[in-house]
VEXZA-365708 format. One record per residue (C-alpha): x, y negated, z negated. Coordinates in steps of 0.25 Angstrom, whole numbers. Layout:
BEGIN
> X:Y:Z
> X:Y:Z
...
! end
This chain:
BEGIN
> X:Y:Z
> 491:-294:-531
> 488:-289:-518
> 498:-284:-507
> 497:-287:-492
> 503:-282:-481
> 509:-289:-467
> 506:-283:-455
> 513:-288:-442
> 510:-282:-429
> 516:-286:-415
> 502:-290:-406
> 499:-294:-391
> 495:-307:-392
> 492:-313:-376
> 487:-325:-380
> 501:-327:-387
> 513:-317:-383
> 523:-324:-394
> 512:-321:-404
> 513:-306:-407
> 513:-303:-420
> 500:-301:-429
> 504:-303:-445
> 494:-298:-454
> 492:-299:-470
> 484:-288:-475
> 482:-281:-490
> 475:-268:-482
> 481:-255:-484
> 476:-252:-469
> 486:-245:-460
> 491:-259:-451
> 485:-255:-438
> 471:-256:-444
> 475:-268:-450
> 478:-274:-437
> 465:-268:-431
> 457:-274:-442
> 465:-286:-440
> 461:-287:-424
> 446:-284:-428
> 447:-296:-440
> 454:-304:-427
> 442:-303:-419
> 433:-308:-429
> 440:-321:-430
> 438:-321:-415
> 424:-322:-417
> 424:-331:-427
> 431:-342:-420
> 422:-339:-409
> 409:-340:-418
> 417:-352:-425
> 425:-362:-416
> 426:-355:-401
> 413:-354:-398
> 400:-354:-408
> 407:-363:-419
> 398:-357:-428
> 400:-366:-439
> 397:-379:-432
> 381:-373:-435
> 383:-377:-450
> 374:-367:-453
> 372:-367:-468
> 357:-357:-469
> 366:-343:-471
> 354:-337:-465
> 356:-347:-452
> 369:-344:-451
> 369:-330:-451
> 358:-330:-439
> 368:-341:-432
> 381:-333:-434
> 373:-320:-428
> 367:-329:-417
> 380:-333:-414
> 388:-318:-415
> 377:-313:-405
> 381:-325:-396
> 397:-321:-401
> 394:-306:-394
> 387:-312:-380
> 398:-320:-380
> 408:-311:-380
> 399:-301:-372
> 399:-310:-361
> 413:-312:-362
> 417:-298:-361
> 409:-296:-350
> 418:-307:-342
> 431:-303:-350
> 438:-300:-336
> 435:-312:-330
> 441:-321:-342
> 451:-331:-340
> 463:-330:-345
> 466:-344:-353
> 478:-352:-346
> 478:-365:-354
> 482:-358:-368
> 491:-346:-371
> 479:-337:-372
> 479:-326:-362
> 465:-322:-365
> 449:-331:-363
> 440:-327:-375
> 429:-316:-370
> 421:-324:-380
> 424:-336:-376
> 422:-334:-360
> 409:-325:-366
> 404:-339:-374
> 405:-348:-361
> 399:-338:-351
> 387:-338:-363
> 389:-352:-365
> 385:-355:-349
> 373:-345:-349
> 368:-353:-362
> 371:-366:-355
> 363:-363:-343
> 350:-358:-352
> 351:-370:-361
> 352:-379:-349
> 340:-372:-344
> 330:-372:-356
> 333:-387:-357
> 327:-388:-343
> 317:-381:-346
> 313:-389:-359
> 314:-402:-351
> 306:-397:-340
> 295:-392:-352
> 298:-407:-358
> 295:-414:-345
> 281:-405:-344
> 285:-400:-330
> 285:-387:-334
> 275:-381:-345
> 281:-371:-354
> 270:-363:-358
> 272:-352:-370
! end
């Protein structure tokens, strides 16, 4: 009983020139270019999903079950999503443009994930040192 409408729209797509037209199904009454804006504001959500999900974090290999954990985990990792992309943004001049695949464009959060990802290396790497070194009784840690 309900109606829908079909909303096509000719789009630059770099990453794929030959794909250029963006279908959409919808059953608002909104005039179609705030369809489209919602639509481009719905898109990058799903962005960040796939980041949080598969491309980055991959959020649900933590098996969280405690709703309560979760929620801390999923804000844990939306502040580590941000400095990600932060970081990224701050570089976003100096990103490589992809040559093996069709994409014309390197993820902002993606170059922000492995800049962080080094830093976080580095400190991890250090604070294992640092506990061996306690371990071996070389160094007292006092409190």
């Amino acid at each position: 009983g309900m109606r829908f409408r079909f909303i096509g729209e000719k789009i630059h797509n770099p990453e794929n020139p030959e794909d250029d037209l963006l279908l959409l199904i919808t059953n608002s009454n909104a005039p179609k270019t705030k369809i489209i804006e919602r639509y481009g504001l719905r898109w990058q959500t799903e962005c960040l999903f796939k980041c949080l999900k598969s491309n980055g974090f991959n959020l649900q290999d933590l098996g969280m079950k405690n709703p309560r954990k979760a929620r801390l985990m999923i804000c844990i990792i939306m502040a580590c999503y941000v400095l990600c992309v932060q970081q990224g943004l701050k570089v976003v001049g100096k990103i490589q443009v992809r040559k093996k695949t069709k994409s014309l464009y390197e993820s902002v959060f993606r170059k922000g994930y492995s800049l962080i990802c080094n830093v976080c290396q580095k400190i991890v790497i250090f604070i294992e040192y640092l506990i061996v070194m306690a371990k071996k009784n070389k160094y007292a840690l006092s409190p």
